[in-house]
Every structure is written in structure tokens, then in C-alpha cells.
C-alpha positions in Angstrom: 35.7 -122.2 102.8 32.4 -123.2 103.9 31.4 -125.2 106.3 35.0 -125.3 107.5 35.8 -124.3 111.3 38.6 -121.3 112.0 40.8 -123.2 113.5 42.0 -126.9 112.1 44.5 -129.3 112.3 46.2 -130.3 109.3 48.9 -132.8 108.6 52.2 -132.0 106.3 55.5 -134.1 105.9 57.3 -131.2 104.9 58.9 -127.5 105.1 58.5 -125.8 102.0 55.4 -123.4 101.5 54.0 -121.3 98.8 55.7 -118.0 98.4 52.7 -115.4 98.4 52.6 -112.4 95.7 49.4 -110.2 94.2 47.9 -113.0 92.4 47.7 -115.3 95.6 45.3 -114.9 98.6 46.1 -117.1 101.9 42.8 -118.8 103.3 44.5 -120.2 105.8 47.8 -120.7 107.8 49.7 -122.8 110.1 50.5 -122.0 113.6 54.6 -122.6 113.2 57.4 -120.9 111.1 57.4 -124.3 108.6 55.1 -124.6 105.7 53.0 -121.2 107.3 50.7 -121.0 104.2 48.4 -123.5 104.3 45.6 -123.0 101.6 45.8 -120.7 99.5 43.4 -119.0 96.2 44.6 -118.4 92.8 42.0 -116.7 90.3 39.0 -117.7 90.9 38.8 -121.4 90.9 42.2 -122.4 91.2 43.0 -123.5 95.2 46.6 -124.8 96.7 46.3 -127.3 100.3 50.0 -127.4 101.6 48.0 -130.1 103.9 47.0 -133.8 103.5 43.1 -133.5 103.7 43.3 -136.9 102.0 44.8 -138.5 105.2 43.0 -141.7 106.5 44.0 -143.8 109.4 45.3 -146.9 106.7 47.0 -144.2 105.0 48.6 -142.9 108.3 49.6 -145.9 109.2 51.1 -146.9 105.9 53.2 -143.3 105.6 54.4 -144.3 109.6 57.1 -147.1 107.6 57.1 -145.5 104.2 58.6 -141.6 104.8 62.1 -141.5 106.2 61.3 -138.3 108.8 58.1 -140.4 110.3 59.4 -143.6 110.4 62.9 -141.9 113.2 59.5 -140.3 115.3 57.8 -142.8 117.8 54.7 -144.3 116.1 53.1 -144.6 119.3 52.5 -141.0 120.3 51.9 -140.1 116.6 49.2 -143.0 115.9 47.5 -141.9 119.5 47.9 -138.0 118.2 46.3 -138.6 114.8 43.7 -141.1 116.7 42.5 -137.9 118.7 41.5 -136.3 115.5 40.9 -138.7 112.6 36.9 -138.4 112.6 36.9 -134.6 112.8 39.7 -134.3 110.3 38.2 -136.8 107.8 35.1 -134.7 108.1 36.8 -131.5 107.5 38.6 -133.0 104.2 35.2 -134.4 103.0 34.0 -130.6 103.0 36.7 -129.5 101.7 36.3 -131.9 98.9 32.7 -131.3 98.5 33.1 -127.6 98.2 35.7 -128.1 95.6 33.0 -129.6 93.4 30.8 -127.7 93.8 33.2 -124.5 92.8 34.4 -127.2 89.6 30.8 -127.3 89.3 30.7 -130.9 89.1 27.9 -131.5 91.9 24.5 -129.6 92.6 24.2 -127.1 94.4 20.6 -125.2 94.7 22.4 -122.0 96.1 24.4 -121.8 93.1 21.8 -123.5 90.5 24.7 -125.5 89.1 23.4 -129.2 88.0 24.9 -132.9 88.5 27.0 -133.9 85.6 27.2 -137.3 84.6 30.1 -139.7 85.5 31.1 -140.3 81.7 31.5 -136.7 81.5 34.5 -136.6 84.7 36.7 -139.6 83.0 
């Protein structure tokens, strides 16, 4: 999880979690009794986000009047709440994205003497 702070917020629309066993390692966990594991490790490139890392202030806005529990909450307290932490959560899910790439190996990365592969080769 590099480059990614202890402590982050994370967005979810729902309850249900990952039920954790041998094969399954928590990298990280939310602070209430819903949806408690997070992110979690399965071999060693296979990775599970409970969270919406994806989550962009058009997106937010369009989820506000699409999902049934969100649209009964008052938009104004959860736009101003999201608002707060957009930049620093868009940053976090862009490193979280990069790092899955470079694990997929599908970007460089010097530390890890992996190279670029072309586009035609992702599609």
C-alpha cells in the first residue's frame, strides 16, 4: 500500500463485507461495525476495495438521485462532507490505482525493473 496514508476515508453504499479466512489478509479496515473490511489481499496479486476509490465529485453528485439510501439523506451536508475531502480522496484513489499497475505490471517501475507495455497489448 504504498504511498497511501494510515488513516483514510473511504466511501461505501453498503453493509456487507468480506468474510476473512487463511487465504485472506485485511490491509485495511473501517472505523464502524458495517462493511469493517475494507481492502483486503488474496495471493499475491489479487486485491478486494469494499470502498469507491473511483468516486469523483460528477459521480457523487450523480449517485446523490440515483441510490435509494442516498437520495432519503440531505444532499446538502453530504455534498459539503464529500467537498471536504474530494482532492485528498481522488489523490489517494489515483495511488491506489497506480500501485495496482504497477503490481499487474502494466506500468514501469525502476524499483521493480518491470517495463511499459503497449496500449494494444491492455485491450
Amino acid at each position: 500500500m504504498s504511498g497511501i496514508p494510515a488513516t483514510v476515508p473511504v466511501f461505501q453504499l453498503h453493509g456487507q463485507t468480506v468474510e476473512l479466512n487463511e487465504r485472506i489478509i485485511l490491509l485495511g479496515s473501517g472505523a464502524g461495525s458495517q462493511c469493517r473490511n475494507q481492502i483486503v489481499k488474496v495471493g499475491p496479486k489479487a486485491y478486494g476495495l469494499q470502498c469507491h476509490f473511483e468516486m469523483t465529485p460528477a459521480l457523487f453528485s450523480s449517485w446523490l438521485d440515483l441510490d435509494n439510501d442516498l437520495r432519503n439523506m440531505n444532499h446538502d451536508c453530504l455534498e459539503s462532507e464529500f467537498a471536504e475531502i474530494s482532492e485528498r480522496y481522488l489523490s489517494i484513489g489515483l495511488t491506489l490505482f497506480r500501485n495496482f499497475l504497477r503490481l499487474a505490471e502494466l506500468i514501469c517501475d525502476p524499483l521493480l525493473n518491470t517495463e511499459t507495455k503497449p496500449f494494444s497489448e491492455l485491450i
